[in-house]
C-alpha positions as CSV (number, residue, x, y, z in Angstrom):
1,X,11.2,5.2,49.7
2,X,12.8,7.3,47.1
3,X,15.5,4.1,46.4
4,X,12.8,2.0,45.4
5,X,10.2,4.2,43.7
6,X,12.9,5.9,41.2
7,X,14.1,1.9,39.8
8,X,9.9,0.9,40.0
9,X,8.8,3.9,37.5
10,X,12.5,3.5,35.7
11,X,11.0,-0.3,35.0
12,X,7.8,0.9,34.5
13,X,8.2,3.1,31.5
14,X,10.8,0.7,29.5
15,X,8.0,-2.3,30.2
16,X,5.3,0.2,28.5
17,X,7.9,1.4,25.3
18,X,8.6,-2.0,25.1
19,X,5.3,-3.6,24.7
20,X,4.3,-1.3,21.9
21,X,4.4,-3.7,18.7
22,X,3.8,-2.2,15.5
23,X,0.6,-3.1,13.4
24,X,1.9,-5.1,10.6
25,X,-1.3,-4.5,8.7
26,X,-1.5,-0.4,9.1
27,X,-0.3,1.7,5.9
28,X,0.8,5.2,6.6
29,X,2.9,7.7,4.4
30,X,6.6,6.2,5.4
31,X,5.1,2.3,5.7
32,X,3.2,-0.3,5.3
33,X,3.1,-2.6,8.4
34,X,7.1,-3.7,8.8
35,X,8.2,-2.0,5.6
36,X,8.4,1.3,5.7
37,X,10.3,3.7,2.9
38,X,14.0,2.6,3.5
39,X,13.8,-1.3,3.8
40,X,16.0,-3.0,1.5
41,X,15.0,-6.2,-0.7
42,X,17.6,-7.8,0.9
43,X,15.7,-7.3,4.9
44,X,12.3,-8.5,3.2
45,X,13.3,-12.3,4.3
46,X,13.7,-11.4,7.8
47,X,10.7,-8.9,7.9
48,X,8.3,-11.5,6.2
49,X,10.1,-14.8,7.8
50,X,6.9,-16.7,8.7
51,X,5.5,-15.6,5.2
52,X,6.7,-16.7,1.7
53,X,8.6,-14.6,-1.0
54,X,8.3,-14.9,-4.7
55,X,9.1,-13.4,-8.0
56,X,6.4,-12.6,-10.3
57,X,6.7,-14.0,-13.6
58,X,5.2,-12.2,-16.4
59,X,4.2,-13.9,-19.7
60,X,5.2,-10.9,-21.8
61,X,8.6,-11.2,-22.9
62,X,9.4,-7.2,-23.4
63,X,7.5,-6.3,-19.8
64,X,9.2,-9.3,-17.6
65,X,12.0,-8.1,-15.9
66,X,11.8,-10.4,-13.1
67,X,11.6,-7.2,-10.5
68,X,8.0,-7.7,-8.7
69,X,8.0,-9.8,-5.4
70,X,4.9,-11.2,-4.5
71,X,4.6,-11.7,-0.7
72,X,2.0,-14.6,0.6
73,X,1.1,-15.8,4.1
74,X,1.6,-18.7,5.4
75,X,-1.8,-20.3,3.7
76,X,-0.6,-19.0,0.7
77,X,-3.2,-16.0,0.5
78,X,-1.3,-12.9,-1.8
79,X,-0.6,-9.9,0.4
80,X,1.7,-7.5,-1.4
81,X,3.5,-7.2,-4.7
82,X,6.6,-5.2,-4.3
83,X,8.6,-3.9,-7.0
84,X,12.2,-2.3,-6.4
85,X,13.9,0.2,-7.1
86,X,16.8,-1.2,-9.4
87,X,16.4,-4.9,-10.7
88,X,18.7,-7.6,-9.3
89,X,20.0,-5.6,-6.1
90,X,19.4,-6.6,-3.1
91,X,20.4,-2.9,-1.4
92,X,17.9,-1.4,-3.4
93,X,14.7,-0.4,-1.6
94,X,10.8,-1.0,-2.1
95,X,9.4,1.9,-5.0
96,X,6.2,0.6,-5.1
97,X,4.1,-1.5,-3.7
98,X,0.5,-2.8,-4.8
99,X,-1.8,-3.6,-1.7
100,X,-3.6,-6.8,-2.0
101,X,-5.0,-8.1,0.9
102,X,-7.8,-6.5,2.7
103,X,-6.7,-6.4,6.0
104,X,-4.4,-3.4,5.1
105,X,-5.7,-0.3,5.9
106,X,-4.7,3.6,6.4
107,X,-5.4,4.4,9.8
108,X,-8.8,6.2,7.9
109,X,-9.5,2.6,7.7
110,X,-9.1,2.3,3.3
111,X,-8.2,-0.6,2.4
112,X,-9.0,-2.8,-0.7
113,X,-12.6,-3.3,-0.2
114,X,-13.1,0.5,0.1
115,X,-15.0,2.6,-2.4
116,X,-14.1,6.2,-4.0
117,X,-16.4,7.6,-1.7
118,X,-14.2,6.0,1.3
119,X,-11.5,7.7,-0.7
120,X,-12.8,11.0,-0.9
121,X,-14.7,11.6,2.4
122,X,-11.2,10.3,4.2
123,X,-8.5,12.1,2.2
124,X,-7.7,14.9,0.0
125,X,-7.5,14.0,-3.7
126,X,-4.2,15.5,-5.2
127,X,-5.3,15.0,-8.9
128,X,-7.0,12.4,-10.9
129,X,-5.2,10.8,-14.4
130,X,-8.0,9.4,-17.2
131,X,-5.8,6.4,-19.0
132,X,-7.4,3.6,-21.6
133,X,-9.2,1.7,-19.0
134,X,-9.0,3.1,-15.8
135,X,-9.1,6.6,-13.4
136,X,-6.1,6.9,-11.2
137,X,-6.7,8.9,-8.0
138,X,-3.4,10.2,-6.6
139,X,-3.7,10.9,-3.1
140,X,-0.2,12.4,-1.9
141,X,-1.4,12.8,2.2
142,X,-0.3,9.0,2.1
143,X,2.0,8.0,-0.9
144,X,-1.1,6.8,-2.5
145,X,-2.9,6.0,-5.8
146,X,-6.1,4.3,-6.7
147,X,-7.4,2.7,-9.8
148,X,-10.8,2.8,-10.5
149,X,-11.8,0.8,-13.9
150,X,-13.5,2.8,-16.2
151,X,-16.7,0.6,-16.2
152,X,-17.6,2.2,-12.5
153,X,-17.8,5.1,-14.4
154,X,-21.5,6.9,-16.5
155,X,-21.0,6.1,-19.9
156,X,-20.1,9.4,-21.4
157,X,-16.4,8.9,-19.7
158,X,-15.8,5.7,-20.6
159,X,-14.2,5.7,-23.5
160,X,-13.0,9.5,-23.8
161,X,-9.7,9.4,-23.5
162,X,-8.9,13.2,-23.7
163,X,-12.1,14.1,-20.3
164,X,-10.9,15.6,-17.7
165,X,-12.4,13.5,-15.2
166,X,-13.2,15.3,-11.4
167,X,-14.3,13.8,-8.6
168,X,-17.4,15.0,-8.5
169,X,-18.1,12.5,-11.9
170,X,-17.0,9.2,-10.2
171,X,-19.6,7.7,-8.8
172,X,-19.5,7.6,-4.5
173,X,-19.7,3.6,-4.8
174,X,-17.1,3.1,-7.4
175,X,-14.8,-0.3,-6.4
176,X,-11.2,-0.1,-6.5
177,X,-9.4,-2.0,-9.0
178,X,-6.0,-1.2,-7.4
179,X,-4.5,0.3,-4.1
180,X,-0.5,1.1,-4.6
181,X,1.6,3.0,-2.4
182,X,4.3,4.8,-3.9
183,X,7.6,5.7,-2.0
């Protein structure tokens, strides 16, 4: 009895480790579905085989650098820009990368379509930047910042650059503009 049951739970638990597939659509502090903090430009042809790879091309002469990959499914629906680390390396690894599609979320469930109130009642806000247009929210429990145009925001902070804008001023329903993930 002991013969067989020993080799029956042995084949048991490698069938259950083995069956566990990663969520290629969950973003956490260390990745973002198959990439995670370490991957190399070089692996993103394997990890995105059954998607398409691109460069971004910029039409400002002093900004492109030809770095940013855009990745696209196989309808040709934008899921990710990635920018590396060093430009024209293919052992460099992923430093940013800005979340496009919705069906990327934190395991809080924020994705794209979320609003600053997702943001807040989900997550601890590290700081918040005021720049030209926009309000960044860093949020360091997952790598991440948000931009928020400065139109979701009451008038009197729209165009003062020097405010020190606090959470408590943005507006609950305020859209996201941008969702990055910085590694």
């Amino acid at each position: 009895m002991n013969k067989i049951l020993i080799p029956l739970i042995l084949t048991l638990l490698v069938f259950v480790g083995c069956s566990k597939q990663e969520d290629p659509f969950l973003i956490s502090k260390k990745s973002i579905g198959l990439l995670n903090d370490s991957t190399q430009v070089k692996d993103l042809k394997t990890i995105y085989k059954n998607d398409s790879l691109g460069f971004v091309k910029n039409n400002n002469q002093f900004i492109d650098d030809g770095r940013d990959i855009e990745v696209f499914d196989t309808s040709g629906k934008p899921l990710l820009v990635l920018t590396p680390s060093k430009v024209s390396d293919s052992t460099a690894t992923i430093a940013t990368i800005k979340i496009i599609d919705s069906r990327y979320k934190t395991a809080k469930g924020l994705s794209t379509n979320s609003t600053f109130g997702d943001i807040k009642n989900n997550y601890k806000i590290s700081s918040i930047q005021n720049t030209f247009k926009n309000v960044v929210v860093f949020v360091n429990e997952i790598d991440a910042f948000f931009t928020i145009d400065k139109k979701e925001l009451p008038a009197e902070l729209q165009f003062n650059l020097n405010a020190e804008i606090e959470a408590i001023q943005i507006p609950e329903k305020a859209k996201i503009k941008y969702f990055m993930i910085g590694w």
